[in-house]
Structure formats: C-alpha cells, structure tokens
C-alpha positions in Angstrom: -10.3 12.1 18.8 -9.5 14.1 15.9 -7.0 16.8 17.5 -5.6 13.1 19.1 -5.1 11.7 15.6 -3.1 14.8 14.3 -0.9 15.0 17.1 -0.1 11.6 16.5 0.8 12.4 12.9 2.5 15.3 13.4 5.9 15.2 11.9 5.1 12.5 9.6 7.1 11.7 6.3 5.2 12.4 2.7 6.3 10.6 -0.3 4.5 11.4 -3.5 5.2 9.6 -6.8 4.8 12.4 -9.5 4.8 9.2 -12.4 1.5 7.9 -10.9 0.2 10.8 -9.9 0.0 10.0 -5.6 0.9 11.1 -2.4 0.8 9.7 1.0 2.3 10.6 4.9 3.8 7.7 6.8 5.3 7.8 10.5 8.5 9.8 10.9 10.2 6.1 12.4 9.5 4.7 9.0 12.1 5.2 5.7 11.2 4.2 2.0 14.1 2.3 0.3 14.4 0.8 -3.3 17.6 -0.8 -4.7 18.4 -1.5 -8.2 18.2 -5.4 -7.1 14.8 -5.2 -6.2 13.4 -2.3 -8.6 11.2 -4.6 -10.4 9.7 -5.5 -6.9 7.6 -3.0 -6.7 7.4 1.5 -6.9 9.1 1.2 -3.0 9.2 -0.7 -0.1 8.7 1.0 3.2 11.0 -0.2 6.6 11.3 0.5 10.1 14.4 3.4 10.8 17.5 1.5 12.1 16.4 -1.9 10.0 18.3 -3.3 7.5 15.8 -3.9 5.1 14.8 -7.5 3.8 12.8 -7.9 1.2 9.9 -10.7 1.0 11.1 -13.1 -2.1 11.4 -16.9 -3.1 8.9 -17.6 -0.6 9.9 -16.2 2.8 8.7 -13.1 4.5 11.0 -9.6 4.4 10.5 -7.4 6.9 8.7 -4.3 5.1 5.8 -2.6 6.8 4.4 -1.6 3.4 5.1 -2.6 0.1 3.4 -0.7 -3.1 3.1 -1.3 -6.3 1.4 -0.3 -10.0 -0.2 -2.4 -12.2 -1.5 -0.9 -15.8 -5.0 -1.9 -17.0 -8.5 -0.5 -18.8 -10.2 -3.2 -16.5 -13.0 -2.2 -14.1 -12.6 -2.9 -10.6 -14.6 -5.2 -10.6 -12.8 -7.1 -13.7 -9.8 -6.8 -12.2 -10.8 -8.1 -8.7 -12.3 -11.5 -10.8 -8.6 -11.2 -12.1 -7.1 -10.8 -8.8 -8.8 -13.7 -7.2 -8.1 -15.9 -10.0 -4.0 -14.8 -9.5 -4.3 -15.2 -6.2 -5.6 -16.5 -2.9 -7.7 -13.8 -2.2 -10.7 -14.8 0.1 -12.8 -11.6 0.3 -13.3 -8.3 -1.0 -14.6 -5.4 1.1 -15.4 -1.8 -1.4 -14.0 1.0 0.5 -12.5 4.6 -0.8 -9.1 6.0 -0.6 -7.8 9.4 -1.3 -11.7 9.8 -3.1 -10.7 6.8 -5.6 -12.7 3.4 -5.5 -10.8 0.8 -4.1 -11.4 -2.9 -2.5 -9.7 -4.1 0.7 -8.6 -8.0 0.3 -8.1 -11.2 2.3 -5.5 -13.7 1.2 -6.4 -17.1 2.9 -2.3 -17.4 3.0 -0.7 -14.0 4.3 -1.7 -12.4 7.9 -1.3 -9.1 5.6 -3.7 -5.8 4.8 -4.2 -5.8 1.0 -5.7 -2.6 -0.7 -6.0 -2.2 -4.8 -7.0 1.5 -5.5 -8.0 2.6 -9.0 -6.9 5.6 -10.1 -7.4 6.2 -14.0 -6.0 3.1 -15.6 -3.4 2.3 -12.9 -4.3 -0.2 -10.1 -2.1 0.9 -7.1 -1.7 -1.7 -4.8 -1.3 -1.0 -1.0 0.0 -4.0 1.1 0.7 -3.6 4.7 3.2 -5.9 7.0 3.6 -6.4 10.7 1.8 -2.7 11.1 -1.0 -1.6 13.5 -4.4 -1.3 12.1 -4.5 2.6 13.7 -1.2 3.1 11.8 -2.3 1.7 8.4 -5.9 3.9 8.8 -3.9 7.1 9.5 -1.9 6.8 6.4 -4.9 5.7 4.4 -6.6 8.8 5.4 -3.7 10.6 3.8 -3.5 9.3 0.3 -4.2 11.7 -2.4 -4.3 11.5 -6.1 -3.9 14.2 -8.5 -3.7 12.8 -11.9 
C-alpha cells in the first residue's frame, strides 16, 4: 500500500507558511487562494482547479475543500478544547497526532465537515476539511510538518 500511496501523491502541491512555522502537500487539482475581502477569514482557503472559489459566510456553505486557520493562546489542549466546545457545537473529540504535534479531531453536531485543532507552541492551527475524501484528507495529514 505504501508505494500505492506515493504514486498517488506524486506531483502534489506544498504550501508552507514561514509565519506559523508549517508545511503541508495537497493534490496537484487543488489551488490555495486568499483575497484581501476575505483575509480575516482565515491563513487560506483551498479550492478545486477551474472553480471560482466561494467562500462559506453569513450562513451558507462556500465551496472550499479546506479552510485553515490560527488562533493564538497559552491554553493547553485540553483548555482550549473546554473552550472550543463551549464556542461551538462540537460533539466529540478524538486525540490524534499530526506532523508529531498533539492534536484532537472534532465533531460538530451541525457541519458534515472534518475538524482538526493542532498545537504547535502557542498557536492552535485549525484544519477543517469540505466536500473531500477521507483518503485525500489522511494523505495530506500525513504530510504536515512543523518547524518552529
């Protein structure tokens, strides 16, 4: 399976965010955009090639495939998921590790939607994955690295 996995990935996009300190790959039939409109949306938004992208606000749905975003806090994970379940409608938490950094997986009783917080110093990256595969969204999981 592995050699299948990798062939799969092969040519795959990397986008790394020197501020944060993280880099990731993403399929090659992906592209990240960001407009001054929606910089306060989140770091970037990742679409579908040949989409115009939409993005998710005032209640409806966008069509992104993965949004992320940074949140700055000395909380512990643990802290911060009381926090995040208070914010939101969060469900469930599952612990699970990306790029080597403690993270949580999350339900939101709400949103058909992956949810991933990773903590990584005192930045909380949040992961959130839309209308994507489960096999795509473990592939670029397994790719995440952090370096600060």
């Amino acid at each position: 399976m592995g050699s299948e996995v990798s062939d799969e990935m092969e040519g795959w996009k990397t986008y790394t965010n020197e501020e944060y300190g993280f880099s990731f790959k993403y399929p090659s039939d992906w592209f990240e955009y960001q407009d001054e409109e929606h910089i306060n949306y989140g770091i970037t938004a990742l679409f579908k090639v040949a989409i115009t992208p939409l993005f998710s606000q005032g209640g409806h749905m966008g069509n992104e495939l993965a949004i992320l975003y940074v949140k700055n806090t000395p909380l512990s994970l643990a802290d911060y998921a009381k926090e995040l379940a208070n914010m939101q409608s969060v469900t469930e938490f599952f612990p699970v590790e990306i790029g080597g950094q403690p993270a949580l997986e999350y339900e939101d009783k709400y949103y058909s939607e992956s949810k991933y917080v990773v903590k990584n110093n005192n930045n909380y990256l949040h992961i959130i994955f839309r209308n994507s595969t489960s096999n795509t969204i473990d592939q670029i999981l397994s790719t995440f690295e952090f370096v600060k």
